[in-house]
N, C-alpha and C positions, 0 to 999 in steps of 0.2 A: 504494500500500500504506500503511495507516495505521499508526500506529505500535505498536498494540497486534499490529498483524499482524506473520507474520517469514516469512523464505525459507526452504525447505527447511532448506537448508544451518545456519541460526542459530538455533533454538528456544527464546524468552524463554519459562520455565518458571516459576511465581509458588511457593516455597519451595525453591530449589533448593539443595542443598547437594552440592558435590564430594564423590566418593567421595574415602575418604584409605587407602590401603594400607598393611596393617603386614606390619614386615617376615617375610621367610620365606613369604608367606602366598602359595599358588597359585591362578595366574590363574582367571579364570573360576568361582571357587569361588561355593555356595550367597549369599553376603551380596552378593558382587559381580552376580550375573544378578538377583539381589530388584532390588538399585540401580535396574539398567536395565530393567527391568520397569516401576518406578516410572517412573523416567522417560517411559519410550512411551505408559503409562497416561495418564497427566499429561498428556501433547502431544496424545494423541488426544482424550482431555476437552473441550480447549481449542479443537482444531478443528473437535469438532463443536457446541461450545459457539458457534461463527462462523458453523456452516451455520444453525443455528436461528437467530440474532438476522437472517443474511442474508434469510430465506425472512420472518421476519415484516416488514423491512424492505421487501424487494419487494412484500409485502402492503397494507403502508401508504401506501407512498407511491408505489402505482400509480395512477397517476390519467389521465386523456385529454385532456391541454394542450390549449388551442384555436391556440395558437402553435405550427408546426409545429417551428423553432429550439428552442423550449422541450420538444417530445418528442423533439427528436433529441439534446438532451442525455441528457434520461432515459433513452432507449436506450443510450443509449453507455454512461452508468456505470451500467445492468442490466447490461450485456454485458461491463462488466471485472469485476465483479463476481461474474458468472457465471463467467466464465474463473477466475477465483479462487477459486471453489470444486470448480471442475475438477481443478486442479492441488492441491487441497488431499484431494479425494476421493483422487485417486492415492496421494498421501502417506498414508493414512487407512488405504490398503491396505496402503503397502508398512511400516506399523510394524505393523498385523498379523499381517505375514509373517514381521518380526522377533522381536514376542511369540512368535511358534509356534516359530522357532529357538532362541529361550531356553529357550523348555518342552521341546525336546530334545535341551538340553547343545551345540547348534553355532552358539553364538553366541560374539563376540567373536575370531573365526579369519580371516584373511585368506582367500576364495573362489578365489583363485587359487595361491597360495602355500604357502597355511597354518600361517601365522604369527601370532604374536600382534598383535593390530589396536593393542593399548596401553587403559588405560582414558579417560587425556584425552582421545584421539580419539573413542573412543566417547560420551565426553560431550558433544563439540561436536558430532557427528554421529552418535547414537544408532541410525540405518540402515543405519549405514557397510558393506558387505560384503568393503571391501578395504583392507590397509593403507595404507599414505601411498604408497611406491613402486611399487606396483603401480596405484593410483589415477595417480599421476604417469606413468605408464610408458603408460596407457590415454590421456591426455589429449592427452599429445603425440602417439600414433599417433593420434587423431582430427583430432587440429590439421592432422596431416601430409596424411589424404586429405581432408580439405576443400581444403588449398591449389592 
């Protein structure tokens, strides 16, 4: 992963500004869903902003080594690269999913609980659909039947 690239989880956003909350003010109000809005906007830009430069990238520098070591490199970094845009199509999806939660007021809710998710968290993870302990509460019952 290059450095311009980010994991799900950590979305390096080019002008990002924290929301700041004033007091009294309730959750999830109109200024606060614009925020994240923005946000999802922004991230999905950016990654399709990666599928384009990938797709002309593949174009370019396809080429028919006559050294077969020399194509099976090239294969290999089409194919994590590929992988990478797999995993970023998903992602592509699921903040769409998010947008459409925004546009009908049930964003920012823990999906199990229904509790407030918090704004930092949703800033660090703008997809989020659970809060921290219910996320944590998920993790360890996974860890538990893998063992």
């Amino acid at each position: 992963m290059s450095k311009a690239q980010t994991s799900e989880s950590s979305p390096v956003l080019k002008n990002f500004v924290p929301y700041k909350p004033k007091r009294g003010e309730t959750y999830m109000n109109e200024k606060q869903r614009e925020h994240f809005k923005r946000i999802l906007l922004d991230w999905r830009n950016q990654l399709m902003q990666e599928v384009d430069r990938t797709v002309h990238h593949l174009q370019d520098e396809a080429a028919n080594y006559p050294d077969p070591a020399d194509r099976a490199t090239q294969e290999e970094e089409f194919s994590l690269e590929l992988r990478t845009r797999d995993r970023e199509r998903k992602l592509i999806k699921k903040i769409d999913n998010t947008i459409e939660a925004i546009a009908q007021d049930d964003y920012g809710y823990c999906e199990s609980c229904g509790i407030e998710i918090g704004i930092r968290r949703l800033e660090a993870r703008p997809t989020a659909d659970k809060c921290i302990d219910c996320k944590t509460l998920d993790e360890i019952k996974e860890k538990q039947l893998r063992t």
